[in-house]
C-alpha positions in Angstrom: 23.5 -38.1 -28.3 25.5 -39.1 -31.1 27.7 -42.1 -30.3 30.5 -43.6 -32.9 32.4 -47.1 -32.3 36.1 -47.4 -33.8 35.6 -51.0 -34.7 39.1 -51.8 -35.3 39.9 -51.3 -31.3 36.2 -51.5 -30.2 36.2 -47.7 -28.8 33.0 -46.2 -28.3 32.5 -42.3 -28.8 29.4 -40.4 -27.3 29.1 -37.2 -27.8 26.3 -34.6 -27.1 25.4 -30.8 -26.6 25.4 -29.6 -22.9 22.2 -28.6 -21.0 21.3 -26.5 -18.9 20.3 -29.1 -16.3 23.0 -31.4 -16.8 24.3 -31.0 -13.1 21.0 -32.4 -11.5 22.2 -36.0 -13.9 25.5 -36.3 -11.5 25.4 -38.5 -8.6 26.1 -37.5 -5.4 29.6 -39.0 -5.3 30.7 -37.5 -8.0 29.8 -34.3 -7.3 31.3 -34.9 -3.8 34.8 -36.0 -6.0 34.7 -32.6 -7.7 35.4 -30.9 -4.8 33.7 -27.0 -4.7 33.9 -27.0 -8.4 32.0 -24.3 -9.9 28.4 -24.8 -11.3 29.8 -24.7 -14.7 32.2 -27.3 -14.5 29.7 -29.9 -13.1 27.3 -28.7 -15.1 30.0 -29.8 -18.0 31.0 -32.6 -16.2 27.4 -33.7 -15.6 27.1 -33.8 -19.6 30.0 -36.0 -20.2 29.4 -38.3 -17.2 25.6 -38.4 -19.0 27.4 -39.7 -22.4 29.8 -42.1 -20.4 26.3 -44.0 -18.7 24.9 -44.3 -22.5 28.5 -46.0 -23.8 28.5 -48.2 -20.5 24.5 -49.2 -20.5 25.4 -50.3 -23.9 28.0 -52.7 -22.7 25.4 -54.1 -20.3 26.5 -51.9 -17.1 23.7 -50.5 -15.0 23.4 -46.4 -14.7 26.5 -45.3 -12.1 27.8 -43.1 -10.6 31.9 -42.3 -12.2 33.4 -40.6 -9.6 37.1 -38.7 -10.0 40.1 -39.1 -8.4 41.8 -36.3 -6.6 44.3 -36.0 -9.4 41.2 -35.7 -11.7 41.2 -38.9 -13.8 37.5 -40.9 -13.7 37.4 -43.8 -11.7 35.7 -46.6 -14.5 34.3 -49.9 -13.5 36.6 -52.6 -13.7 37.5 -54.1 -17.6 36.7 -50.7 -18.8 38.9 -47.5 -19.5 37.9 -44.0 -21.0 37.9 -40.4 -21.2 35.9 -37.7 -20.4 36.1 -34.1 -22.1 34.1 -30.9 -22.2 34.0 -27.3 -24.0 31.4 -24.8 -23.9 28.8 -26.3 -25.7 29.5 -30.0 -26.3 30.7 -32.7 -24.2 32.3 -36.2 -25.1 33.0 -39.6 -23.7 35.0 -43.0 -25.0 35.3 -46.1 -23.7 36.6 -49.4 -24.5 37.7 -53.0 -23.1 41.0 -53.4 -21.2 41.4 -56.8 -23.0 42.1 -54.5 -25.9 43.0 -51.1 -24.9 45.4 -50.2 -21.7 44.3 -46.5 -21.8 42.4 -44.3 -24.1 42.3 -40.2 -24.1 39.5 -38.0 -26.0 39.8 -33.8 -25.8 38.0 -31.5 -27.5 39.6 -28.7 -29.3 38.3 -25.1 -31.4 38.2 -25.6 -35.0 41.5 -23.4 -35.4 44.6 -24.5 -37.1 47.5 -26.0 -35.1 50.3 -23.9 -34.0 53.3 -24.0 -36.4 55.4 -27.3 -35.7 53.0 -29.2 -33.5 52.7 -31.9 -36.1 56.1 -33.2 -35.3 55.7 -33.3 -31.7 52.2 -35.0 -31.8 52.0 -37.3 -34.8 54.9 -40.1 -35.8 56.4 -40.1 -39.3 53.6 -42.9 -40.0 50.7 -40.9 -38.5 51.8 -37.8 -41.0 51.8 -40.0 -43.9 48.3 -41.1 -43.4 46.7 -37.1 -43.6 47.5 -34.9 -46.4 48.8 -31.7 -45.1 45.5 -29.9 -44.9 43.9 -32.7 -42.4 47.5 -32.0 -40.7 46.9 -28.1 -40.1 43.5 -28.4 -38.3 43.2 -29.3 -34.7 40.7 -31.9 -35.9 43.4 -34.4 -37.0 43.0 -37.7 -35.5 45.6 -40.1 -33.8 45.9 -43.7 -31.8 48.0 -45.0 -29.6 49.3 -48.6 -28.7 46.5 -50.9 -27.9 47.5 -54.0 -25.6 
């Protein structure tokens, strides 16, 4: 698994191919969260739950379970947000410390250019000015929002 840390806001990124097997690597609660969610989907889920335990055994946690709510949103141990995501192939997870984050989001997107006019919607005037408008045309362009 490849895992990156944002220094500036202590956010730690995992992200790692999915497997095959990565279903059997969920815990019982969690795949009793998920509801009758198709072998897919907690095979996906499995592989970004997987990369979630590495980012929280590296904060000292021990390997558990992370549960969803019924709306959907992972249920993290306490001083700790994050964000799951999965695609086909790949699955991602980031964390970080609520003394210095109040929430954090991660998604995973194709490689395709933005539609026409999304920039303005999802990136402030500041945010724009820091890509030049090649960076700003891919889905791959980057963004934070207000730490604590």
């Amino acid at each position: 698994m490849e895992i990156v840390t944002i220094d500036q806001r202590n956010i730690m990124v995992g992200i790692r191919p999915i497997e095959p097997c990565d279903e059997s690597t969920l815990y019982a609660s969690e795949v009793m969260s998920m509801g009758r969610a198709v072998a897919k989907v907690r095979r996906e889920s499995g592989a970004a739950r997987a990369a979630a335990r590495t980012l929280l055994g590296q904060l000292g946690f021990p390997p558990m379970a992370i549960p969803k709510t019924r709306s959907g949103v992972p249920i993290w141990p306490t001083g700790v947000v994050g964000s799951l995501a999965h695609h086909d192939t790949v699955a991602a997870a980031a964390i970080a410390g609520t003394k210095k984050i109040a929430a954090l989001g991660i998604d995973i997107e194709p490689n395709e250019p933005l539609p026409e006019n999304l920039i303005a919607l999802v990136a402030t005037p500041n945010e724009r000015r820091m890509y030049d408008l090649h960076a700003q045309a891919a889905r791959s362009l980057r963004f934070e929002r207000g730490g604590v």
